[in-house]
N, C-alpha and C positions, 0 to 999 in steps of 0.2 A: 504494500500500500504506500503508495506517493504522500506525503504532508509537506513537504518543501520542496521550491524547485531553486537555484541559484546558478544562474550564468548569461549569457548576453542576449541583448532581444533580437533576431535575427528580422521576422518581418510580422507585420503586424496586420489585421482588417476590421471590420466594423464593431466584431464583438470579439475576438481574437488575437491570439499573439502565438509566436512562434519562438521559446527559447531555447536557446542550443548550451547546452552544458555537454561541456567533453567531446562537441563533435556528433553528439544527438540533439537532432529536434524534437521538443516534445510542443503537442499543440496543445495550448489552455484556451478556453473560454471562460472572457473576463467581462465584466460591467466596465463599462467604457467611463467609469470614475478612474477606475484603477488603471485602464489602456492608456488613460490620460498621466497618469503621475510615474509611467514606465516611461512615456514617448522620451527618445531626444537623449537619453542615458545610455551615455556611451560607455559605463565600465559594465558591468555585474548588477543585475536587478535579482530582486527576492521576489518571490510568491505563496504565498502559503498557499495549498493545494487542499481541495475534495475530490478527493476519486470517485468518480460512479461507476459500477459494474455490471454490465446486462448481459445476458445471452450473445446480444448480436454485438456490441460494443463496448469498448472503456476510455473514455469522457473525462478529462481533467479539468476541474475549474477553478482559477485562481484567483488570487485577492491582496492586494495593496496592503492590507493586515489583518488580525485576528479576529477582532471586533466585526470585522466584512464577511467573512467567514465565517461566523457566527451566527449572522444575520441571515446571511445565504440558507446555513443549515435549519433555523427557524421557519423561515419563509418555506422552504421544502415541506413544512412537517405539514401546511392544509391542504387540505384535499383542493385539488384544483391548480395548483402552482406546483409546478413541474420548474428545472433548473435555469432554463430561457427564459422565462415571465421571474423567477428571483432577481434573477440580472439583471434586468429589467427594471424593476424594484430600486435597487441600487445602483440601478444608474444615476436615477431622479432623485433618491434619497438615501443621505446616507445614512450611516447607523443609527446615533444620535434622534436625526429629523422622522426615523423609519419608529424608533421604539416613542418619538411623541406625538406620533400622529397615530400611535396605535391606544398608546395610556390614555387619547382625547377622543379620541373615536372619531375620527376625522379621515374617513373613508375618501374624502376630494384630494386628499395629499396622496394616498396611494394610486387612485385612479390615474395619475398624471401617469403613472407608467405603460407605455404600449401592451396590448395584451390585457389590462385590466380594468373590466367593468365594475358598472356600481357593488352590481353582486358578490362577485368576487372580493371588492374591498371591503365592502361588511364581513365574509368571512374571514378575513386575515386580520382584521382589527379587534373581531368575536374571539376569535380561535387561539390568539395571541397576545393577547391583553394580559392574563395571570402569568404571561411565560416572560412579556417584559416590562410588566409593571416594577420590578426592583431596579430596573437600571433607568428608566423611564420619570423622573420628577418632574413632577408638575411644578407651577410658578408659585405655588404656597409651600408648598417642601421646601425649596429652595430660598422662599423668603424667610422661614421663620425656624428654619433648620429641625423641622418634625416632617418625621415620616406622613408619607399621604395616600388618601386612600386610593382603591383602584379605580375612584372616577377620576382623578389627579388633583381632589383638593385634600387641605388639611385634616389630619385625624381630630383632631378637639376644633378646628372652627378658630382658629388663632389668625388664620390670614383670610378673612372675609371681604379684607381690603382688593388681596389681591385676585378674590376668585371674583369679584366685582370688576377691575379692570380688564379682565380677561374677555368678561359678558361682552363688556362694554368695546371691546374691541372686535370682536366676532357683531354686533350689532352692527358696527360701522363696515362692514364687508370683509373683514381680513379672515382667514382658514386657523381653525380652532388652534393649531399645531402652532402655527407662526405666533399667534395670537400668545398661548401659552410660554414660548422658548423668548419675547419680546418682554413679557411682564416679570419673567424669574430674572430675567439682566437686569433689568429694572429696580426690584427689589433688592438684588445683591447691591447696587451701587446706592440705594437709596436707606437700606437698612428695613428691620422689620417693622417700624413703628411709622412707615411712610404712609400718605394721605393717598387717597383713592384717587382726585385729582395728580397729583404730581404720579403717580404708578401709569395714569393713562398717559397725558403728557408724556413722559419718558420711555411708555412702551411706545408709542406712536412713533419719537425719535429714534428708537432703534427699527423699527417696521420700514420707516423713510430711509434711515441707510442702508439697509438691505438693498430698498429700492434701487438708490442710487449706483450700489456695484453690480445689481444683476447686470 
């Protein structure tokens, strides 16, 4: 069983890459996040490896790091996402943005990925909610540094502020996900004792500069 590949990137295509270690090509299939952060590296690139093994073929898929590979092996586990639609997945999103649009239930973030209808993203956001809700904080976690529950607000109701900015931001049109990952910056920078107004304010400025580097 393959788990790491290391040696130079020979030739690359839309969802692939071709490494040569030792004078073997091995072909991976990668989320074109991670085709992106190999391109143009001229010494030795890393990949951590999934092997898949079928009857009729054996299928290596790689990943810019663990955490990717992680995600990849989650996403396998709902019925309906096969290795192509994961990749997929992370292409659009990465781990981080993948386990907050799942803890939000925020099925329009996974949707962006090719391959992925409404239905689909309800199941992967259903199916995998309790698998990454521990790594997944919400913007009240994060504010007031208590655990939070699996709908991504506070267990005792300590940051009522911030699941109010959150509303309040999903109200004005922005994706529960974005919405949540703008308010917990907010709050880290503002402290837990910050006012509702100033959490919106400030999630809004970090939403704006997002904008401005997409």
């Amino acid at each position: 069983m393959i788990a790491k590949l290391t040696g130079v990137l020979d030739t690359s295509g839309e969802d692939w890459a071709v490494i040569d270690v030792g004078g073997v090509g091995y072909l991976v299939f990668c989320s074109s996040r991670t085709l992106g952060r190999i391109a143009g590296i001229a010494g030795a690139v890393s990949l951590y490896i999934e092997t898949h093994v079928r009857e009729d073929h054996i299928h290596l898929y790689g990943f810019a790091d663990a955490s990717e590979r992680q995600g990849f092996r989650l996403l396998t586990t709902v019925q309906g996402v096969g290795a192509k639609v994961a990749l997929g997945i992370l292409s659009v999103l990465t781990t981080d943005a993948l386990a907050q649009a799942v803890a939000a239930g925020d099925k329009a973030a996974v949707s962006q990925a090719q391959g992925v209808g409404p239905k689909l993203a309800m199941r992967i956001v259903t199916e995998l909610k309790d698998k990454v809700g521990g790594i997944a904080l919400g913007a009240a976690a994060l504010a007031t540094g208590k655990p939070a529950t699996d709908t991504g607000q506070p267990a005792d109701g300590g940051g009522a502020a911030s699941a109010d900015a959150v509303s309040a931001l999903v109200n004005l049109g922005y994706g529960r996900s974005e919405a949540l990952s703008a308010v917990a910056k907010a709050a880290q920078r503002l402290g837990s004792e910050a006012e509702l107004e100033a959490l919106i304010r400030d999630g809004l400025g970090e939403l704006g500069a997002l904008e401005t580097h997409a």
